[in-house]
C-alpha positions in Angstrom: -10.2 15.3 -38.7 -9.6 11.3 -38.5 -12.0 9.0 -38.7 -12.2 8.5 -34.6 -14.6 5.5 -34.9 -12.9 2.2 -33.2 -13.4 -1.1 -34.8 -13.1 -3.3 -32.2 -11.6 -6.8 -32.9 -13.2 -10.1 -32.0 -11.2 -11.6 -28.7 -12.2 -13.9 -26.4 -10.2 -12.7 -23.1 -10.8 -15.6 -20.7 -9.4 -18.3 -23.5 -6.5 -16.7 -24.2 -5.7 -16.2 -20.1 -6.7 -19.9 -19.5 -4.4 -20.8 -22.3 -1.6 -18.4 -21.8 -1.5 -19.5 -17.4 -0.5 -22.6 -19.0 2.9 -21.4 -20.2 6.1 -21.1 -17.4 5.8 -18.0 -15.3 2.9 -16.4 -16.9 0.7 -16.9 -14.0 2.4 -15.6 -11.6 3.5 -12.3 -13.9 -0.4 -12.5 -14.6 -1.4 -12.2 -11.1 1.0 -10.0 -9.4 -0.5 -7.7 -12.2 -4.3 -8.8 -11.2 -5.3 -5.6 -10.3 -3.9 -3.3 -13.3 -5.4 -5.7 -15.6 -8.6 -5.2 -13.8 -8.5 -1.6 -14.1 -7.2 -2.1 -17.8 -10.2 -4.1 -18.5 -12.3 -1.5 -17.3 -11.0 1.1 -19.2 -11.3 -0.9 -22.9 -14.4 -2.2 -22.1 -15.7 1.8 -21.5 -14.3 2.6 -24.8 -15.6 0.0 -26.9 -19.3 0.4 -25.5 -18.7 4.4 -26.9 -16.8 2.7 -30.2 -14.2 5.3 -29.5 -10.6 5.2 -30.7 -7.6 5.7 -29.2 -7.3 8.8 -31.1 -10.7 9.7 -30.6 -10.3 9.3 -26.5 -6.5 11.3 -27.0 -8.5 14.2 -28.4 -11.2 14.5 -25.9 -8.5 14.2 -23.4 -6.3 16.8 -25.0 -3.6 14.0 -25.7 -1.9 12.0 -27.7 -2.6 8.5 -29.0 0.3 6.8 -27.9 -0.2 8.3 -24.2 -3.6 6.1 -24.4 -1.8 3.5 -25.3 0.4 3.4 -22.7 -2.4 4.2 -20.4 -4.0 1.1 -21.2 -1.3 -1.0 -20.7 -1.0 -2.8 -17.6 2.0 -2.9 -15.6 3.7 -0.5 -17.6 2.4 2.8 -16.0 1.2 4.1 -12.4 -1.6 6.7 -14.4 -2.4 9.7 -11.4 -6.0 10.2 -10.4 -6.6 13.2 -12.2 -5.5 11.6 -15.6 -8.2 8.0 -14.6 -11.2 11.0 -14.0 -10.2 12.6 -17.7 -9.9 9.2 -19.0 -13.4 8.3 -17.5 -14.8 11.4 -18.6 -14.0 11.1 -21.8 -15.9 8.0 -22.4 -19.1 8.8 -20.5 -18.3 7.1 -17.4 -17.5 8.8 -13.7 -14.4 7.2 -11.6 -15.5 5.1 -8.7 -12.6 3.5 -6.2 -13.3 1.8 -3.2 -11.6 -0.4 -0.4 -12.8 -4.1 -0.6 -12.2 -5.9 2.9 -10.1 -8.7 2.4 -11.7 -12.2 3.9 -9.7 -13.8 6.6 
């Protein structure tokens, strides 16, 4: 068996946004996107708090590596509810969506 322990790398997430809006077009790519990056967040920050892998999440979901990797990458696929609840499940956390009223 691999070792399935993640090493995560050091990032600072709202630096490189705050830098990167800065460039042509970025911000509005970046927020048309707001909400898959949300969700993307989500899903690293789960995995990281469990030091899992990709390959270690792949397993416990009876999948492949690169399918979490294109899981967790935003705006590049519409993942189905059943495959959010396995990803969930497989690092300890239940899937929660809800409707936020929007403010007029």
């Amino acid at each position: 068996m691999a070792d399935l322990k993640y090493q995560p790398v050091s990032h600072n997430h709202d630096s490189f946004i705050a830098k990167a809006k800065k460039r042509e077009g970025f911000k509005k790519a970046y927020e048309d996107l707001e909400e898959e990056y949300a969700l993307v967040k989500e899903m690293l920050t789960a995995r990281a708090r469990l030091g899992l892998s990709q390959e270690a999440v792949a397993e416990l979901m009876g999948t492949t590596k690169s399918a979490i990797s294109r899981l967790e990458a935003a705006g590049k696929h519409a993942p189905s509810m059943t495959t959010l609840r396995k990803y969930a499940r497989a690092v300890g956390c239940h899937l929660e969506i809800k409707f936020v009223a929007e403010h007029a």
